[in-house]
N, C-alpha and C positions, 0 to 999 in steps of 0.2 A: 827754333828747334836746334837740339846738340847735334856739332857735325857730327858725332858718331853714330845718329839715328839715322843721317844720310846713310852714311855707308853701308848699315843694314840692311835699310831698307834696299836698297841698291843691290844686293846680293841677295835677297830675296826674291826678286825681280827676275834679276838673271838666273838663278838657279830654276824658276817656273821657267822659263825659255827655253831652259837647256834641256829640262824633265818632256817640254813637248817636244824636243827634238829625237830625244832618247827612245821615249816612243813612237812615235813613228818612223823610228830603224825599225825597235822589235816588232813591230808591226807587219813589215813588209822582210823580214829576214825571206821568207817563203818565195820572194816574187821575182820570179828570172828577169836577170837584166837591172835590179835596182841600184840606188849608186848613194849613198846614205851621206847624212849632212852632219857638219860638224860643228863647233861652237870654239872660237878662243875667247880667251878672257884679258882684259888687260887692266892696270888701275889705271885711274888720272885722274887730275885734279879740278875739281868743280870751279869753275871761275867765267871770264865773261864770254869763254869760245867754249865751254862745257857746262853751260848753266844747270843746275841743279831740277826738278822739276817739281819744286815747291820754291818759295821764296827764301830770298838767303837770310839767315837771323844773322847774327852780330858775330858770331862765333868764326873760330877760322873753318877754311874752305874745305869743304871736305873730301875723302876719297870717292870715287864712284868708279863701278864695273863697267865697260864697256866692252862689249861683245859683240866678235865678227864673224858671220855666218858663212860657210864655204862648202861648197860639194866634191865629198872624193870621189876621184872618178880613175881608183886601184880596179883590176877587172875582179869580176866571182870566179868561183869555181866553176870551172866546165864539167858536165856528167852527159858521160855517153847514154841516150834516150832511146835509137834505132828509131825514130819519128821522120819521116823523110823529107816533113817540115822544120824542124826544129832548127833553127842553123846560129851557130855560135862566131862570132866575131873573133879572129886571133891579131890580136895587137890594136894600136887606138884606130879609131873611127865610128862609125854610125849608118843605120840603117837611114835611110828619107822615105817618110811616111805623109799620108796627104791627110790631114785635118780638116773640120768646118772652119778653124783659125787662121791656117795657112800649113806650108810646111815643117815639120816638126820633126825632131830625129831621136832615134832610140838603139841601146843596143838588148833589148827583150827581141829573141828571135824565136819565139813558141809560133809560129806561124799559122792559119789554117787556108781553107780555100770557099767563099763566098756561094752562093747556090750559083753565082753567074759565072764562076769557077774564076774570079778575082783573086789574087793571093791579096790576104789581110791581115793584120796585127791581132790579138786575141781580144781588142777591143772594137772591132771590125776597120779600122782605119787600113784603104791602099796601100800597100806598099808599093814607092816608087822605084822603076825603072831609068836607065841610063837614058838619060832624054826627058825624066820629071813624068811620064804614062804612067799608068798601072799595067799591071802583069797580069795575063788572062789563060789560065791552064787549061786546057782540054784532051784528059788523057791518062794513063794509068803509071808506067813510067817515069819518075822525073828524077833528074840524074842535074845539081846543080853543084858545078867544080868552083875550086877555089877562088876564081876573081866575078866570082856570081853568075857566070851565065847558064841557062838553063837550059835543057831539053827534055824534050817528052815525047818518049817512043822514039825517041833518036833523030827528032828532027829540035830545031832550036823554037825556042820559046820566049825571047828576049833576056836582058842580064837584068838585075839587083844594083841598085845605084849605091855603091859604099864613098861613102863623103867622109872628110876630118875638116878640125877647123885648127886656126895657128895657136898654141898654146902661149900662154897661160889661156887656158877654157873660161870663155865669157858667156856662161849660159847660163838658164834659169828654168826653173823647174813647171811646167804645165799640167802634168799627172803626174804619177808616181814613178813613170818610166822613159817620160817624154821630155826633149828641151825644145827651148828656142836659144837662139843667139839674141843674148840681150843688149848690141851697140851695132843689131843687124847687118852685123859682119857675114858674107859669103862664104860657105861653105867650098870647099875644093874637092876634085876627085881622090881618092887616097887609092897610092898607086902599091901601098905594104902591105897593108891589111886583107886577110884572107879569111872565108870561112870554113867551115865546117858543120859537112851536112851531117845531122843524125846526132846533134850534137846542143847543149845549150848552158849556156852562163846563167849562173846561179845570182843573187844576190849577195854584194863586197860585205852587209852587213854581217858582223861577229855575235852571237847570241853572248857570247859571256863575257866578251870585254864589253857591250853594252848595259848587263847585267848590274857588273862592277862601276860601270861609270853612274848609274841610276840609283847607285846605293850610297856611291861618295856623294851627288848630288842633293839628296834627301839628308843626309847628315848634314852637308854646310848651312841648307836649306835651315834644320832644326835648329842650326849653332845661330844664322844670322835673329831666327825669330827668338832666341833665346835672348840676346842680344838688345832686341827693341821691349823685350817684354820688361827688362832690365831698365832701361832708360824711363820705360812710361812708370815704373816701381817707383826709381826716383824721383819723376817728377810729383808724382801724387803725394810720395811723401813731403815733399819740401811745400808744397800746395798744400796740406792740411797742419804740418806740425811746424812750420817757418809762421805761417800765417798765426798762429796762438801767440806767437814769441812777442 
């Protein structure tokens, strides 16, 4: 095969990778607390540490896209809600929330209250407490200050566990709002980070720089397969009108 059918193809590949990533930004633009993924691109050279994923013809090596996938984790927008669950993260760190997986952390604070008056995530998951408990509200009142601790009716109710981990962020994505630390590195208490009640972070997602990146996408997309269409032209033709000669 012509290396330049590698490369093509190879850019077609990536570019479908990147249109799923695209989407599901726009997808979740809506969802407080999301943290959207991004895609780099680099070339290099097909050879014996880059094997190609067909076999190599004869031809020289060709170029191929390699693409590396990363989570921004820029905060959203905060929009005041008057929700007296709602509560918004100000600067880095994470909510710790209890899964059937294990512990998982999020910064989506749409918060509600379980029928057994549990505070829960909007997917029903715990919300943990300083100590890894869940928090059990009983009461009409709830007044929770900056470093999470809670009261209700003016007596205290336990704190909000807010955890960070050391950056660069090793984590990986669970749902659409949830991580884990992927080299099960230990989370630490985050002694900066404050919330804010009545209050919640939007999705970092941009409707129209993802718009715009969705439309160069689908263009390269068009050029690479214009490109292979090109090569299988040549081939056929040299396959019917070489073979007469």
């Amino acid at each position: 095969m012509n290396s330049g059918m590698y490369a093509a193809v190879s850019g077609n590949l990536a570019a479908m990778r990147r249109l799923d990533v695209i989407s599901n930004n726009l997808a979740n633009v809506n969802t407080p607390g999301f943290k959207k993924d991004k895609m780099a691109f680099e070339g290099l050279l097909a050879g014996a540490t880059n094997p190609p994923a067909v076999p190599q013809g004869s031809t020289a090596d060709p170029i191929l896209q390699k693409e590396n996938m990363y989570i921004d984790y820029s905060s959203g927008p905060v929009s005041q809600t008057g929700n007296t669950l709602d509560l918004a993260l100000d600067g880095d760190g994470f909510f710790a929330v209890a899964t059937p997986e294990g512990t998982a952390y999020t910064r989506q604070g749409n918060f509600r209250l379980s029928a057994d008056g549990t505070l829960v995530t909007s997917d029903g998951y715990p919300v943990q407490g300083q100590g890894g408990g869940a928090i059990h509200i009983q009461g009409n009142r709830i007044e929770i200050d900056a470093k999470g601790a809670i009261t209700v009716d003016g007596a205290p109710a336990g704190t909000i566990s807010l955890v960070d981990f050391d950056k660069p962020y090793n984590l990986t994505k669970t749902g659409s709002t949830l991580f884990v630390p992927a080299d099960q590195q230990a989370p630490r208490q985050s002694g900066t980070t404050q919330i804010r009640q009545g209050q919640l972070e939007g999705s970092n997602v941009e409707s129209i720089s993802e718009m715009v990146q969705m439309i160069e996408t689908n263009r390269y997309f068009e050029a690479c397969s214009k490109v292979i269409k090109g090569y299988d032209d040549i081939a056929a033709k040299a396959a019917n009108e070489l073979g007469r000669i």
